[in-house]
PDB file of N, CA, C and O in Angstrom:
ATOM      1  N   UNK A   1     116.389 103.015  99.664  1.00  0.00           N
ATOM      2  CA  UNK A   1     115.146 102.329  99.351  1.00  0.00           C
ATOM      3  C   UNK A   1     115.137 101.977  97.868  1.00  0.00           C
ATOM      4  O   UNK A   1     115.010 102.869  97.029  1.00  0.00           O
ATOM      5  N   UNK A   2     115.245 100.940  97.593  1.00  0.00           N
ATOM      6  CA  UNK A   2     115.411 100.642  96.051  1.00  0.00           C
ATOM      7  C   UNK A   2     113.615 100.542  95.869  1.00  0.00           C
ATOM      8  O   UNK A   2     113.387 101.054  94.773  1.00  0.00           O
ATOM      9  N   UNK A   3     112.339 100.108  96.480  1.00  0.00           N
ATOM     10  CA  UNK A   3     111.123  99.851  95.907  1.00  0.00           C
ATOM     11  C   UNK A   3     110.583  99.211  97.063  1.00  0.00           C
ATOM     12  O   UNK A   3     111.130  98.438  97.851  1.00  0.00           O
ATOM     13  N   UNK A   4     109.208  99.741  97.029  1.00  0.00           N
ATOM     14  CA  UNK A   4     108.296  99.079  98.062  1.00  0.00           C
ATOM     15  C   UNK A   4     106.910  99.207  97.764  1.00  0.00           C
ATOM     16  O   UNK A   4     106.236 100.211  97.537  1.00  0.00           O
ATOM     17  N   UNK A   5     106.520  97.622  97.824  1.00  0.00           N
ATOM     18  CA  UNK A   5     105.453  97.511  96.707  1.00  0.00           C
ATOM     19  C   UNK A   5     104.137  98.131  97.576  1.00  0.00           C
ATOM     20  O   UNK A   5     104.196  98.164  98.805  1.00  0.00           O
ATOM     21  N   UNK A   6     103.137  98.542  96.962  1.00  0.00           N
ATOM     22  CA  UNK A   6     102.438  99.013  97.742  1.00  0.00           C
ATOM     23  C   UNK A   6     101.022  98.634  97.515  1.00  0.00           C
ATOM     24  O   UNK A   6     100.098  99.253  98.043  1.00  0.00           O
ATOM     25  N   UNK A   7     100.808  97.358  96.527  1.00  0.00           N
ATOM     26  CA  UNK A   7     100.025  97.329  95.869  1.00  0.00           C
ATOM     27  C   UNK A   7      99.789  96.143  94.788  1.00  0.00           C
ATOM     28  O   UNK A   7     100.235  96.422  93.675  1.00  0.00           O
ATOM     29  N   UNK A   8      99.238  95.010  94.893  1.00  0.00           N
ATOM     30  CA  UNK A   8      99.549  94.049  93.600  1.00  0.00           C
ATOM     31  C   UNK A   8      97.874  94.006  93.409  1.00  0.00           C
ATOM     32  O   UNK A   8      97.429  93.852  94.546  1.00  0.00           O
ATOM     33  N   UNK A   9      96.984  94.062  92.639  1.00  0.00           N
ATOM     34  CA  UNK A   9      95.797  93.967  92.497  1.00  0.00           C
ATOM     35  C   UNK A   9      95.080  93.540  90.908  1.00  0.00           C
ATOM     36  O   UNK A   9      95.676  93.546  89.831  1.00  0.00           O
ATOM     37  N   UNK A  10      93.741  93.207  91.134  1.00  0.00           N
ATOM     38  CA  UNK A  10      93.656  92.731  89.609  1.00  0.00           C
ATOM     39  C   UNK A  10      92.135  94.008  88.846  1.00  0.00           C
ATOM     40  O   UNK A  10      91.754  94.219  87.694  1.00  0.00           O
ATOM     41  N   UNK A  11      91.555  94.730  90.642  1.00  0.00           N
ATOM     42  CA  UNK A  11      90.557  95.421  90.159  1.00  0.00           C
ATOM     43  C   UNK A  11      90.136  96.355  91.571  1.00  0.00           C
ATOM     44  O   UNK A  11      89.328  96.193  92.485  1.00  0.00           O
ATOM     45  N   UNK A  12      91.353  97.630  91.145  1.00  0.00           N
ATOM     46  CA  UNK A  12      91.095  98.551  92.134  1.00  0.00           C
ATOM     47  C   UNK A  12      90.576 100.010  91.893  1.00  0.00           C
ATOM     48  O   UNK A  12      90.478 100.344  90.712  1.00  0.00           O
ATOM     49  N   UNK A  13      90.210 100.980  92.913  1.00  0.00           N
ATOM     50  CA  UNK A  13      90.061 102.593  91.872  1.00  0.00           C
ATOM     51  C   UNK A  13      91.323 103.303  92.630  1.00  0.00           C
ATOM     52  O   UNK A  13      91.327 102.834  93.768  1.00  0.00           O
ATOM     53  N   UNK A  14      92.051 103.935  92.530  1.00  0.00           N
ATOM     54  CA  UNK A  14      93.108 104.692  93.139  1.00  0.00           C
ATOM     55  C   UNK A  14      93.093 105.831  93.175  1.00  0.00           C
ATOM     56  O   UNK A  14      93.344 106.364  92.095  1.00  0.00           O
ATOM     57  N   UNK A  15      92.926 106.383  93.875  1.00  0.00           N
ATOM     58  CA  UNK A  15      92.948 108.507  93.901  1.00  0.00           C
ATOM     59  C   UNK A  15      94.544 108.605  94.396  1.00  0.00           C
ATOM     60  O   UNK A  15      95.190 107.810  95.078  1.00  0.00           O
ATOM     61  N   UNK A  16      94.921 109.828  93.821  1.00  0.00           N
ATOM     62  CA  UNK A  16      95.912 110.384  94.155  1.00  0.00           C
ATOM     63  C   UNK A  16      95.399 111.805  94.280  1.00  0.00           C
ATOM     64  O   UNK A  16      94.488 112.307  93.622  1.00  0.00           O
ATOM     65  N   UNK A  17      96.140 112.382  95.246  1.00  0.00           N
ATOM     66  CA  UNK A  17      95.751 113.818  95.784  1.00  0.00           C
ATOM     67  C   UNK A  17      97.404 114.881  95.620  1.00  0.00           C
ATOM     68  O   UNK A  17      98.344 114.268  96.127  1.00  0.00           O
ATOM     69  N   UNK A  18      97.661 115.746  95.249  1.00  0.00           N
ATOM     70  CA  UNK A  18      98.917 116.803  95.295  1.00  0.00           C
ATOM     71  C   UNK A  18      98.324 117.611  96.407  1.00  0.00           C
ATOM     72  O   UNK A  18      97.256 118.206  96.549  1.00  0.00           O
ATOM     73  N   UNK A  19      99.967 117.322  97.548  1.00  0.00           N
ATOM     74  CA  UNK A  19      99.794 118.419  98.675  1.00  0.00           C
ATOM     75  C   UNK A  19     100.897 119.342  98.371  1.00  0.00           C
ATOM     76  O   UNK A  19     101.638 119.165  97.404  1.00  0.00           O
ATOM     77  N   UNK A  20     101.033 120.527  99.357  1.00  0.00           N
ATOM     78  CA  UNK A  20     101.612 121.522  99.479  1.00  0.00           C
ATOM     79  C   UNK A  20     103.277 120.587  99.783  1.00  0.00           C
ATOM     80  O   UNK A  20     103.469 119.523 100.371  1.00  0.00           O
ATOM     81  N   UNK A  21     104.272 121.547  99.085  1.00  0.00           N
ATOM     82  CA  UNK A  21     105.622 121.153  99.513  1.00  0.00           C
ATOM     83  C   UNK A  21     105.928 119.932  98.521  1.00  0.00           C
ATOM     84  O   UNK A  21     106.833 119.207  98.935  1.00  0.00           O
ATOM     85  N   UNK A  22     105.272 119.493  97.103  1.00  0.00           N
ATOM     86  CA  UNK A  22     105.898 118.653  96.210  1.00  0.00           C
ATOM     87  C   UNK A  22     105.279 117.254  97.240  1.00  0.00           C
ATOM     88  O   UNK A  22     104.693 116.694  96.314  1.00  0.00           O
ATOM     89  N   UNK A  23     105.128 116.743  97.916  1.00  0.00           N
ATOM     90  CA  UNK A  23     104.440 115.677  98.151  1.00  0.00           C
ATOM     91  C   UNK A  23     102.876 115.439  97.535  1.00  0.00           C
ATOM     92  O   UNK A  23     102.027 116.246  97.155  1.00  0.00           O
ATOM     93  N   UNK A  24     102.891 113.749  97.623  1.00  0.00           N
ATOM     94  CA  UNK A  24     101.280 113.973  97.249  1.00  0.00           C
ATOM     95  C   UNK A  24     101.036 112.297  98.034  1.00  0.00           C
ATOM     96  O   UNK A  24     101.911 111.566  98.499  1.00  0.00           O
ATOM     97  N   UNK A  25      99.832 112.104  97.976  1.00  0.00           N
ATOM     98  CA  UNK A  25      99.007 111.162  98.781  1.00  0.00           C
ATOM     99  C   UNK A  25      97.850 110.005  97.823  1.00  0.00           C
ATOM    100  O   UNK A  25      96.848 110.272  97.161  1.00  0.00           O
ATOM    101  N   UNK A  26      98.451 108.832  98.085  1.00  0.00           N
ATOM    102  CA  UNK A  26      97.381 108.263  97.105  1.00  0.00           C
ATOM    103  C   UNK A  26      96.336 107.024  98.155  1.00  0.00           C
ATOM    104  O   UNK A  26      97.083 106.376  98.887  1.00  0.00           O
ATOM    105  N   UNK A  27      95.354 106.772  98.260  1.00  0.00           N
ATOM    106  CA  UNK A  27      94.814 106.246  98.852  1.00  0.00           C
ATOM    107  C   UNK A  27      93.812 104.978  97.683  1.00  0.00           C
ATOM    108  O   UNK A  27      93.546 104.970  96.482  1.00  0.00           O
ATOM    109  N   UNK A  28      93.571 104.215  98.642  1.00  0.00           N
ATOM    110  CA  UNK A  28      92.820 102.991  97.784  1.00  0.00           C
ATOM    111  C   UNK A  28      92.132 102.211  99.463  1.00  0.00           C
ATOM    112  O   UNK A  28      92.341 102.127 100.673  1.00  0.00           O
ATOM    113  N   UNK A  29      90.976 101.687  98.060  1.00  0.00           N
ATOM    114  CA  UNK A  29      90.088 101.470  99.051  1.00  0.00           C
ATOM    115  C   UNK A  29      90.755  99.807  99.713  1.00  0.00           C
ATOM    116  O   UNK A  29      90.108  99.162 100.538  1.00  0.00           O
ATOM    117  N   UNK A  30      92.004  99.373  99.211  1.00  0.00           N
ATOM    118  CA  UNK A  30      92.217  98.429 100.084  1.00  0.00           C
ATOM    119  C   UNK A  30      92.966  98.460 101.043  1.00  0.00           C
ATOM    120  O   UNK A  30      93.236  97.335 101.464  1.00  0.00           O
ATOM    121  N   UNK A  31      93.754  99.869 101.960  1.00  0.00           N
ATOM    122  CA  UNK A  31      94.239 100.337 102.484  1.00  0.00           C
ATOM    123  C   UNK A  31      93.307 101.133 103.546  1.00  0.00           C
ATOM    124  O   UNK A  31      92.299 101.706 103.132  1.00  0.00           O
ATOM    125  N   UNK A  32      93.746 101.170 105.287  1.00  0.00           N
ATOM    126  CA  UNK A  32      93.022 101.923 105.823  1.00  0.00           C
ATOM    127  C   UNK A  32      93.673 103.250 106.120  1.00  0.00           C
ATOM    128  O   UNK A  32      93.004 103.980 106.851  1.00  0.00           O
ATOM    129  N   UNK A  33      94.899 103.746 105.688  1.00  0.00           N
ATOM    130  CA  UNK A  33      95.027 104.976 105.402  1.00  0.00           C
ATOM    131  C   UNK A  33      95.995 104.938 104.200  1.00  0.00           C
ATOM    132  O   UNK A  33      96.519 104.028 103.558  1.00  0.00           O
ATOM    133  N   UNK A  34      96.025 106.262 104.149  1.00  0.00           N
ATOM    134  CA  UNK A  34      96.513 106.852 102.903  1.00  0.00           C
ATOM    135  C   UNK A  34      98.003 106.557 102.774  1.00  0.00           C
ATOM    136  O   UNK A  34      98.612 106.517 103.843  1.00  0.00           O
ATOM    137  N   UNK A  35      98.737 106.331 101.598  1.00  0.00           N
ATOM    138  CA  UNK A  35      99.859 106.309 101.565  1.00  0.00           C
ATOM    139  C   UNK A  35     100.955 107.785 100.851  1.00  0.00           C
ATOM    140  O   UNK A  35     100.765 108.370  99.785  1.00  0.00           O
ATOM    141  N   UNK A  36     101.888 108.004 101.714  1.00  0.00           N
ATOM    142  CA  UNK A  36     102.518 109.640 100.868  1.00  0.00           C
ATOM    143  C   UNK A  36     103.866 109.537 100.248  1.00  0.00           C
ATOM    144  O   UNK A  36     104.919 109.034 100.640  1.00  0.00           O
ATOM    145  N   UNK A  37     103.499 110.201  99.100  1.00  0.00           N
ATOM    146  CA  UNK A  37     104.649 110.004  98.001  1.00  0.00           C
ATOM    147  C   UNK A  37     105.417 111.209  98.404  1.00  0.00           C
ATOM    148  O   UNK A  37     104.926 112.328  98.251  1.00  0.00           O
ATOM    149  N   UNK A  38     106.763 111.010  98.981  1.00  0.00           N
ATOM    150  CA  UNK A  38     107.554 112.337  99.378  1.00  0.00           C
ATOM    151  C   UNK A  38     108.026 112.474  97.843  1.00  0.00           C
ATOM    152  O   UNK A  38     107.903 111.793  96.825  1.00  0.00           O
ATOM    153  N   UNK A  39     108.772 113.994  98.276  1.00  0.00           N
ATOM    154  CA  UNK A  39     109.331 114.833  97.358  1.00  0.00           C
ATOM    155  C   UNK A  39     110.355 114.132  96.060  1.00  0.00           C
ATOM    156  O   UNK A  39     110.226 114.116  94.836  1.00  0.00           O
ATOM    157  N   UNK A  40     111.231 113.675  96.840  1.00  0.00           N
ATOM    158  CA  UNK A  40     112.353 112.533  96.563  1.00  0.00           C
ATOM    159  C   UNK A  40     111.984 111.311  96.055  1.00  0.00           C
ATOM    160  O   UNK A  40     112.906 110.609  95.640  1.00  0.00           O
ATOM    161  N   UNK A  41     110.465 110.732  95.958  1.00  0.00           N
ATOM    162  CA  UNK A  41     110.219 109.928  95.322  1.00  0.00           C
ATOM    163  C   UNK A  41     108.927 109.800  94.521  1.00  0.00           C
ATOM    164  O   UNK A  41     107.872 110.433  94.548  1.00  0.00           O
ATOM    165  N   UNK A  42     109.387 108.713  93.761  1.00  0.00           N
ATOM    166  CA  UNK A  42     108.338 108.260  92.689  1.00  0.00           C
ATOM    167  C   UNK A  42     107.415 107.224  92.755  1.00  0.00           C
ATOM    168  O   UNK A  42     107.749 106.096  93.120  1.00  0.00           O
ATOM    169  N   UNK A  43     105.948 107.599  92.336  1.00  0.00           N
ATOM    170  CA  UNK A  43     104.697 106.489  92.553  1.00  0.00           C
ATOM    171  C   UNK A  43     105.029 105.457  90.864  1.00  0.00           C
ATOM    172  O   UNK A  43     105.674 105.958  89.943  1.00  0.00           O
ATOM    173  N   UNK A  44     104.569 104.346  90.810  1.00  0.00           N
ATOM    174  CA  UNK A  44     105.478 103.394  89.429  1.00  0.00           C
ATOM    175  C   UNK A  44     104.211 102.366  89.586  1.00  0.00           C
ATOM    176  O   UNK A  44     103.970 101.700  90.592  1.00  0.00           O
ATOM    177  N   UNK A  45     103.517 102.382  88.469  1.00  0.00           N
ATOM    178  CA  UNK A  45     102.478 101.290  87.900  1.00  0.00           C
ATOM    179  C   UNK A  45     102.912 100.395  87.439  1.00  0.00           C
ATOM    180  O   UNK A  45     103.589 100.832  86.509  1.00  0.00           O
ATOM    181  N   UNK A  46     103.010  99.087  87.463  1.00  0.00           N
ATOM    182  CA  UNK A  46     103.598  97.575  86.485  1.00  0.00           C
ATOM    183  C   UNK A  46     102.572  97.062  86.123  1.00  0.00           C
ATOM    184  O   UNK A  46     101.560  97.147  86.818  1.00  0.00           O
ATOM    185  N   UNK A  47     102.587  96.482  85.084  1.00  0.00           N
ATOM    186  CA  UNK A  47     101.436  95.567  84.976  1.00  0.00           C
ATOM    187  C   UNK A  47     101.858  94.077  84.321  1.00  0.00           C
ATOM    188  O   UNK A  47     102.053  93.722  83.158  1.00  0.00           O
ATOM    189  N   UNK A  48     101.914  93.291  85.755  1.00  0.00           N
ATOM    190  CA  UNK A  48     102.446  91.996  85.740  1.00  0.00           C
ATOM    191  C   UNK A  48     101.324  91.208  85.864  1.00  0.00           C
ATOM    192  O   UNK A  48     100.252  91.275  86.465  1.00  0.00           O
ATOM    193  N   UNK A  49     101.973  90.317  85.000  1.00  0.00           N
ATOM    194  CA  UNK A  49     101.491  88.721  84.697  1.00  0.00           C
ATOM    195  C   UNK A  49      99.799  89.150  85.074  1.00  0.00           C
ATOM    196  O   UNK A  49      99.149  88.628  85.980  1.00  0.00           O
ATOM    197  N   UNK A  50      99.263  90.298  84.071  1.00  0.00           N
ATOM    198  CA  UNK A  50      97.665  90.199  84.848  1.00  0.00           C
ATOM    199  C   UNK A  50      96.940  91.026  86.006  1.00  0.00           C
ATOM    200  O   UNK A  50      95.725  91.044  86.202  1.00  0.00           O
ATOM    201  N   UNK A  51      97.839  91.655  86.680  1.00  0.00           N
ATOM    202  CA  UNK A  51      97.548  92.509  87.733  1.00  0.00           C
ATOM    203  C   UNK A  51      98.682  93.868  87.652  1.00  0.00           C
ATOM    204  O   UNK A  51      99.703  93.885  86.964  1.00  0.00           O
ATOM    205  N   UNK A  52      98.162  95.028  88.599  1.00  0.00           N
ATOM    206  CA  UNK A  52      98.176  96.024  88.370  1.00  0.00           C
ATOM    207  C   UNK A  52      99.659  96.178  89.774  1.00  0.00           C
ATOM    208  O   UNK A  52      99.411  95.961  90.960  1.00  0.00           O
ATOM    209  N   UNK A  53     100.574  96.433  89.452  1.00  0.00           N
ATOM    210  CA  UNK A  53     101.233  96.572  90.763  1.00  0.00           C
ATOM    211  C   UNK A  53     101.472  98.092  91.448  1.00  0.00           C
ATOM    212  O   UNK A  53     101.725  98.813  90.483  1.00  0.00           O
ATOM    213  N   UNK A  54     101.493  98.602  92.211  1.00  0.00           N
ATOM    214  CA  UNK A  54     101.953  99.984  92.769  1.00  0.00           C
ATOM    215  C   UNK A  54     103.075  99.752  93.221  1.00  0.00           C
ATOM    216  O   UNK A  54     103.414  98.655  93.663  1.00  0.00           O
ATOM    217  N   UNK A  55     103.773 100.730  93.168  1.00  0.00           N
ATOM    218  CA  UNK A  55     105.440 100.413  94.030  1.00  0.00           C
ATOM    219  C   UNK A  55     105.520 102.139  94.125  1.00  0.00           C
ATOM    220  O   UNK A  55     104.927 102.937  93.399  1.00  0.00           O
ATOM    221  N   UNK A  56     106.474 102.444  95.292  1.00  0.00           N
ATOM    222  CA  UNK A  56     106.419 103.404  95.557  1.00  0.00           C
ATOM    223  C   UNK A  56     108.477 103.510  95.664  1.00  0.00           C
ATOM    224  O   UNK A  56     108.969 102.746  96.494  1.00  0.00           O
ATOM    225  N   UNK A  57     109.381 104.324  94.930  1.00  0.00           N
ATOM    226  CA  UNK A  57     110.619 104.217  94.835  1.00  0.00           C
ATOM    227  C   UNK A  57     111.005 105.457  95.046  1.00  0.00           C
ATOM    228  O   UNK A  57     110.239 106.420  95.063  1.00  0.00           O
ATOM    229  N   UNK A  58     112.484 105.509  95.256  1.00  0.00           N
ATOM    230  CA  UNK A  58     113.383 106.679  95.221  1.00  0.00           C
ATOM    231  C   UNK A  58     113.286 107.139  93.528  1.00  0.00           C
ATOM    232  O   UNK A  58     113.224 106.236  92.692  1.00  0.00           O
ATOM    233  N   UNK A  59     113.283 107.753  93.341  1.00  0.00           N
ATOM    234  CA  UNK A  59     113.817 108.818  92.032  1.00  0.00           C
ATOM    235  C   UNK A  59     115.075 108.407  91.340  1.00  0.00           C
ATOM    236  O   UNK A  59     115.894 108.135  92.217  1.00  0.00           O
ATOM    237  N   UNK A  60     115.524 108.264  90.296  1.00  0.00           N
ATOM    238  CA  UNK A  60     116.419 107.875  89.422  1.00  0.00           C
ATOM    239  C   UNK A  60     116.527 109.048  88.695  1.00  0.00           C
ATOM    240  O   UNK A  60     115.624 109.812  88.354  1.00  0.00           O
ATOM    241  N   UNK A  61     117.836 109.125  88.469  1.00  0.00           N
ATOM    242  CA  UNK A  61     118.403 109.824  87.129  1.00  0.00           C
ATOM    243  C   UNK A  61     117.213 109.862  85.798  1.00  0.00           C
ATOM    244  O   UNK A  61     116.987 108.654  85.739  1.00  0.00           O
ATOM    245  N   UNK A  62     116.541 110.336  84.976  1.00  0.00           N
ATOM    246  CA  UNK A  62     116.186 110.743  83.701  1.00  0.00           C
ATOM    247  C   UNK A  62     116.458 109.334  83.253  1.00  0.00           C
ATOM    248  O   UNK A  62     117.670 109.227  83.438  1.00  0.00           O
ATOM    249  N   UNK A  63     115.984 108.090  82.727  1.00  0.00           N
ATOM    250  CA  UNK A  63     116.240 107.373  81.960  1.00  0.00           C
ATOM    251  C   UNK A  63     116.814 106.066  82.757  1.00  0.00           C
ATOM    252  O   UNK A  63     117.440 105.158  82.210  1.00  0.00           O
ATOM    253  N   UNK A  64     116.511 106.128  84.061  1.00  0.00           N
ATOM    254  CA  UNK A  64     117.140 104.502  84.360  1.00  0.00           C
ATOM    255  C   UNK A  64     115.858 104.014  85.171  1.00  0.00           C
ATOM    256  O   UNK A  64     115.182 104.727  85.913  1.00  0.00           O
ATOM    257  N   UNK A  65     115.703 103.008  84.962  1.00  0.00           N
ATOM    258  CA  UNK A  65     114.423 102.378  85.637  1.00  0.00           C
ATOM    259  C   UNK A  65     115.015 101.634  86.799  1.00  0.00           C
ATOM    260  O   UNK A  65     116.232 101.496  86.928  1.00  0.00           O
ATOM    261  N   UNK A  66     114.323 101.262  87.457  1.00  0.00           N
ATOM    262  CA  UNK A  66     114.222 100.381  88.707  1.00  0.00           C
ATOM    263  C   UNK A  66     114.665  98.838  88.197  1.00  0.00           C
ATOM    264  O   UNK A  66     114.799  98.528  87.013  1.00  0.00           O
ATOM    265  N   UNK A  67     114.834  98.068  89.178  1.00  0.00           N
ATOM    266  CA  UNK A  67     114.732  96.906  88.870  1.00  0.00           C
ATOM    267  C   UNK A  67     113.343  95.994  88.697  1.00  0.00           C
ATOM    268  O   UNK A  67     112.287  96.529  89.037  1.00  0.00           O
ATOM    269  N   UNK A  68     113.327  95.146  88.374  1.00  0.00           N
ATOM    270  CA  UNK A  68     112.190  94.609  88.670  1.00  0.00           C
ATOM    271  C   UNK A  68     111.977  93.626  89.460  1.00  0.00           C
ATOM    272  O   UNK A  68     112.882  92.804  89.600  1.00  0.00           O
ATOM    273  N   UNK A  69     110.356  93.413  90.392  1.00  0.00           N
ATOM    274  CA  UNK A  69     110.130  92.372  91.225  1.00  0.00           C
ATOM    275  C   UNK A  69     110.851  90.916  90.330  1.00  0.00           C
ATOM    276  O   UNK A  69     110.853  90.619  89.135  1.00  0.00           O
ATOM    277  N   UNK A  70     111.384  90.287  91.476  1.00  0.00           N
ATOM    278  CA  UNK A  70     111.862  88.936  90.874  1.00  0.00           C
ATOM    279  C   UNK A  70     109.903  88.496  90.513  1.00  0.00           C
ATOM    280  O   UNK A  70     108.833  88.851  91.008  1.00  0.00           O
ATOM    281  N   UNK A  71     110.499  87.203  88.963  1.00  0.00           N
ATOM    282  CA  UNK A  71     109.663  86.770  88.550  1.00  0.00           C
ATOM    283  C   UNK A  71     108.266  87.963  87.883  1.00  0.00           C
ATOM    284  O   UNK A  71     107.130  87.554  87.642  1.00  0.00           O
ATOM    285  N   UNK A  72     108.675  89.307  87.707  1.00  0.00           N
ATOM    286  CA  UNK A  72     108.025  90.412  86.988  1.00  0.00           C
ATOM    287  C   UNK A  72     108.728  90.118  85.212  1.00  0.00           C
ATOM    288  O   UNK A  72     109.782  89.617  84.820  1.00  0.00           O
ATOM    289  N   UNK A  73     107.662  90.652  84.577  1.00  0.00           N
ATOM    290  CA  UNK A  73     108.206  90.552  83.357  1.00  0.00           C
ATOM    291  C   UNK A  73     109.264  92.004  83.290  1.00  0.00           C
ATOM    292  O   UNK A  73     109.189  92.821  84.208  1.00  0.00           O
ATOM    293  N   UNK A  74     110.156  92.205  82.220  1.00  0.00           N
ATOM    294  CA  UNK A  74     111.641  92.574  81.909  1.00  0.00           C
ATOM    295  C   UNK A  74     110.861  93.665  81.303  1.00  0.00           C
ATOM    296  O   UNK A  74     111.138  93.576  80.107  1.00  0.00           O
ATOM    297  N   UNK A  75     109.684  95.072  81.521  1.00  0.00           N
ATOM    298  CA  UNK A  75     109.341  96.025  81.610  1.00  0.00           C
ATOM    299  C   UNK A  75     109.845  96.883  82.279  1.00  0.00           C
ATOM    300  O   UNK A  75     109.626  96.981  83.487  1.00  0.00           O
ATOM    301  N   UNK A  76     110.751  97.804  81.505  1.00  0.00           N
ATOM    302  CA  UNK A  76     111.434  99.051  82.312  1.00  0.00           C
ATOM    303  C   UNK A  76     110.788 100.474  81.660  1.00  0.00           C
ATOM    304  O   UNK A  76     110.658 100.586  80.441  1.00  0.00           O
ATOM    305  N   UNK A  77     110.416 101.499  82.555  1.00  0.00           N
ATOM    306  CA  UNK A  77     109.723 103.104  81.859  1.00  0.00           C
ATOM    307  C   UNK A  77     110.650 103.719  82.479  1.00  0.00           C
ATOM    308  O   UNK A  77     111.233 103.467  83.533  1.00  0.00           O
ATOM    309  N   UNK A  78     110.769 104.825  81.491  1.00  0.00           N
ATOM    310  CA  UNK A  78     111.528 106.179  81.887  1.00  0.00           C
ATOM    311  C   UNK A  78     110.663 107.297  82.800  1.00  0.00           C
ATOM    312  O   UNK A  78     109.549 107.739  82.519  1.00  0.00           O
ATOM    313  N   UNK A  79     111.511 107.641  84.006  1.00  0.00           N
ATOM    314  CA  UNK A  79     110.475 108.696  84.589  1.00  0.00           C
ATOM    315  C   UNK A  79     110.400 109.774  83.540  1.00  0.00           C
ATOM    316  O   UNK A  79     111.176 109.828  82.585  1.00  0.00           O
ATOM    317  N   UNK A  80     109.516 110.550  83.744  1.00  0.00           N
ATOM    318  CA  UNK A  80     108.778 111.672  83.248  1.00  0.00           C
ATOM    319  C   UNK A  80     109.191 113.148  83.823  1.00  0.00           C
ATOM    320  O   UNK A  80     109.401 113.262  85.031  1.00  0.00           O
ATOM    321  N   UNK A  81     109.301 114.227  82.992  1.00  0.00           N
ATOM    322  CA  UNK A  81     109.719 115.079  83.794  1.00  0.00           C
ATOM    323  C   UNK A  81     108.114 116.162  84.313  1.00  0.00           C
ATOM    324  O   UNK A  81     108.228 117.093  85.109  1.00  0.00           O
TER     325      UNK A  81
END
């Protein structure tokens, strides 16, 4: 799974919840259920051309970012430990 967007918006509220076992769950009110961030992966905010993107990815090494959506601006973050 290189990225799967979960989310392009210009004015949303987002909860995220931590469950048991390193997963966690983020829900938005433009979704009718919740979406779950397994163990193995990472929740990733962009903020393109104006709007707020969610993407939901596999985990990378310390220091390598994802690619970006074609036509996204050339914004890469380091995960966090």
């Amino acid at each position: 799974m290189q990225h799967e967007t979960l989310l392009k918006t210009d004015d949303r509220t987002i909860a995220v919840k931590a469950e048991k076992d390193g997963k966690f769950t983020v829900n938005s009110s433009a979704w009718d259920d919740r979406k779950t961030i397994l163990a193995d992966q990472v929740l990733e905010l962009r903020w393109v051309e104006g709007q707020v993107h969610l993407l939901r990815r596999a985990k990378t090494p310390l220091g390598a970012p994802s690619a970006p959506d074609p036509g996204e601006d050339d914004f890469s973050f380091d995960d966090e430990a």
